[in-house]
C-alpha positions in Angstrom: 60.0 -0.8 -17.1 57.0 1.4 -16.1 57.3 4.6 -15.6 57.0 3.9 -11.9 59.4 1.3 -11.7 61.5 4.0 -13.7 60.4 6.9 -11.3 62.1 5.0 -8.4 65.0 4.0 -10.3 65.8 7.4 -10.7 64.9 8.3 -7.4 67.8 5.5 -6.2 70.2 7.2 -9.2 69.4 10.6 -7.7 70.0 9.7 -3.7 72.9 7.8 -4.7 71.9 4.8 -3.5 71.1 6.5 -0.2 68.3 7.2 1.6 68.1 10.8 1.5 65.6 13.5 0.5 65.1 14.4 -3.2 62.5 16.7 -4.6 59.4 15.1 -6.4 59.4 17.0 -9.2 63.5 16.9 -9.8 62.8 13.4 -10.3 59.4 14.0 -12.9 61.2 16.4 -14.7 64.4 13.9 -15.1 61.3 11.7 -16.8 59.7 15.0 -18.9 56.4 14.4 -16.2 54.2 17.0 -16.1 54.0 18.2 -12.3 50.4 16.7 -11.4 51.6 13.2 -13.3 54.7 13.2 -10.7 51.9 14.0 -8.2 50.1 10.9 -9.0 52.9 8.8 -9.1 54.0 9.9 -5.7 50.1 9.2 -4.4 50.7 5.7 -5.5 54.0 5.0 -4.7 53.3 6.4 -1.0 50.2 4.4 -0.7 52.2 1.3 -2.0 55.1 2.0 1.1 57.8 2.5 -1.7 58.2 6.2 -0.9 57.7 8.6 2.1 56.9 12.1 1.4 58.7 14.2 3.3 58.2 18.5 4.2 57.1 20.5 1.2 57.8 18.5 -2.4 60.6 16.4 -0.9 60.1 12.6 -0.7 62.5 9.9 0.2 62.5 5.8 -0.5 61.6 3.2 2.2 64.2 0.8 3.0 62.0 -1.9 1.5 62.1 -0.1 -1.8 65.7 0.4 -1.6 66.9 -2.7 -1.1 64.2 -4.2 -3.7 66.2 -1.7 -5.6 69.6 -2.5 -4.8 68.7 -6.4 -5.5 67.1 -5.9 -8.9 70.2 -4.0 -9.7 72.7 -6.6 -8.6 70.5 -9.6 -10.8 71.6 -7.5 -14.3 
C-alpha cells in the first residue's frame, strides 16, 4: 500500500467510515509525516478528487473515494 493509499485508509479509519471532517495533519501524524509531507499528499489527493479540503487544516473524503474505500475493504 502507498502511503497515499494508506493516508486515505486512515482518513476512512478516522471518520469512521463517514464522511466527516478530520484534520490533515491528525491523519500525517497517525503515519509519523512530517507536516509539509501531509501537505503534499493532501495537494495530490485534492487534485486527484479523493479528498476535499475543507476551512483551516480540515479535509474530508469525496463519496467516490469512500465508496472505492468501502469496496476495497469488503474484497479482503
Amino acid at each position: 500500500m502507498t502511503v497515499r493509499e494508506q493516508f486515505l485508509q486512515n482518513l476512512y479509519d478516522m471518520a469512521k467510515g463517514q464522511l466527516t471532517t478530520i484534520d490533515r495533519y491528525d491523519v500525517g501524524n497517525e503515519l509519523d509525516l512530517p507536516n509539509d509531507e501531509t501537505d503534499a499528499i493532501v495537494d495530490v489527493l485534492t487534485d486527484t478528487g479523493k479528498i476535499t479540503k475543507m476551512a483551516g487544516s480540515t479535509i474530508m473524503l469525496t463519496v467516490d473515494a469512500q465508496n472505492e474505500i468501502k469496496q476495497n475493504s469488503s474484497k479482503g
